[in-house]
Steps between C-alpha positions, in 0.01 A plus 500: 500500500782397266893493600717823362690396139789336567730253487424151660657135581375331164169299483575340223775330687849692362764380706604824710309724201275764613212591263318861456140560630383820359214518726247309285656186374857339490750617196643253248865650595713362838814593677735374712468846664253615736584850470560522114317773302119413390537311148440628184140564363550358152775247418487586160666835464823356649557231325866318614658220274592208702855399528410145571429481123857454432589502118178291368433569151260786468112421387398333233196346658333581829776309673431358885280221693298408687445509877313354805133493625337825388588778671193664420313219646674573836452870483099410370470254809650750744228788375207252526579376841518944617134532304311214650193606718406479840663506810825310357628791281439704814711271720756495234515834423498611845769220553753666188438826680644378855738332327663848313398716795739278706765490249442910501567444862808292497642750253433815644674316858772363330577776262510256203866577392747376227861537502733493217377543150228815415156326523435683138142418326305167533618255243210315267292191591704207545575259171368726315688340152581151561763332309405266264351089581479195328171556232206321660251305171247750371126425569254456202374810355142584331512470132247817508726738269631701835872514643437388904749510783385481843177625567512734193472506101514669198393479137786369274700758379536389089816519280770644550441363869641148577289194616404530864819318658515389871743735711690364826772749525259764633611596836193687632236271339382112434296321254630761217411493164648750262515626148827682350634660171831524406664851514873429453623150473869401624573880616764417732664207238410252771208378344231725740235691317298867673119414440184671543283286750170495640413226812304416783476251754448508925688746667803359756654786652582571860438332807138527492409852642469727182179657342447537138720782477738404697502156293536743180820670635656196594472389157617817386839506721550114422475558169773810476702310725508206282416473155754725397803375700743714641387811219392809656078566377388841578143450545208776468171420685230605263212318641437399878171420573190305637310347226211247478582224265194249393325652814750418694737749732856528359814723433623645175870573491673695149829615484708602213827309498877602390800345474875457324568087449782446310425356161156597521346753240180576706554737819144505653182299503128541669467320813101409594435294808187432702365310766146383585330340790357162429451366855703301654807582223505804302556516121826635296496673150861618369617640165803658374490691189847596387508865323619402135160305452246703624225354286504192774353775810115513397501115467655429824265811661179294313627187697497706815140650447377162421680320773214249687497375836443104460281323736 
């Protein structure tokens, strides 16, 4: 027996959030309405630039930070202690059960109302695209001829790729390691260049209760809403799929990019992100490939298929 989908008080802990059960497992996406609409399958078609943003000059590098304890971790730890044998994950189980049946309960009694504002759709995991922290001191790195970040690495890309060069202004990941070529330097006369980039690192995203592709579409939406500042980016999905990656599970995202910045000559660019499990974290591979150098997409796709789950 499993509680009807719905919306519930959050476990994670949102102060007076509710959180979507769809029957099976708990959604990535909360509200602060009990009676909003069911959220969105796919965060990625509906991508919405984030105010918050303000005016910061647009991307020239992946530009964020890092965050907390893993969120994977959390969300890794949570699934391990609902697969354990014996009669605890029965207890338990049975225990989450009571727990949402009585919720169901309390609802259908008290009606579960909202006044004022329309409870609209769900709104995405919480802190889903931190603002940027102080850079923490990179840890040593294998001199083995491969680009690692997190739990992950690729072969190094050759010329015209940069060095590998520690990243801390990634939002949605930690322990980042990138490579970039220049596309246009100083388009905006403020000294900022547009690059092609390819990185990975560990995934940060969310407040712990995401799976792979949910992880992929929060990278997705953080990056729309923030790497290209207040400009509108149409965005158009190509890929959106399970994938195994160094025989491990993971999530391929694609989507074909456009946009008008002013000063900049290029107007679109290929945008390639995947996640992978890797235990108790999960593992982050992002390139952009700007349109006007389209020589740079079967490199950053070779990274990809050759992308290795260390350890």
């Amino acid at each position: 027996m499993s509680a009807p989908a719905g919306w519930y008080p959050d476990p994670g802990g949102g102060q007076g959030l509710f959180r979507y059960w769809d029957g099976k497992a708990w959604s990535a996406a909360t509200s602060p309405y009990p009676n909003a609409a069911p959220p969105a399958q796919s965060l990625v078609d509906a991508p919405v630039p984030d105010p918050s943003a303000g005016a910061a000059p647009q991307r020239q590098h992946p530009a964020f930070a890092e965050s907390g304890p893993s969120a994977y971790a959390r969300y890794q730890q949570a699934t391990k202690k609902r697969s354990g044998t014996g009669w605890w994950i029965g207890a338990a189980a049975l225990l989450v059960v009571v727990v949402i049946v009585a919720v169901v309960a309390i609802r259908s009694v008290t009606g579960a109302t909202t006044t004022g504002t329309d409870p609209g759709v769900g709104q995405g995991t919480q802190n889903t695209c931190p603002d940027s922290e102080t850079p923490s001191v990179p840890p040593p790195r294998p001199n083995d001829g491969r680009v690692h970040g997190g739990p992950v690495s690729y072969p190094v890309l050759g010329s015209p790729w940069s060095r590998p060069t520690y990243e801390h202004r990634v939002p949605f990941g930690r322990d980042v390691l990138s490579q970039v070529v220049t596309v246009e330097s100083d388009y905006d006369g403020l000294g900022n260049s547009w690059v092609a980039s390819v990185l990975v690192g560990e995934l940060q995203a969310g407040d712990g209760f995401f799976t792979p592709e949910q992880g992929s579409q929060i990278v997705v939406r953080c990056i729309l809403g923030k790497f290209y500042g207040l400009n509108p980016v149409n965005s158009n999905v190509t890929v959106n799929e399970g994938v195994s990656i160094d025989g491990h599970d993971g999530w391929l995202v694609e989507s074909k990019l456009t946009f008008d910045i002013e000063g900049l000559q290029v107007k679109g660019e290929l945008l390639i992100v995947a996640i992978v499990t890797t235990g108790s974290t999960a593992g982050l591979f992002y390139a952009s490939i700007p349109d006007s150098r389209p020589e740079l997409v079967q490199p950053a796709r070779e990274a990809l298929s050759n992308l290795q789950v260390d350890g």
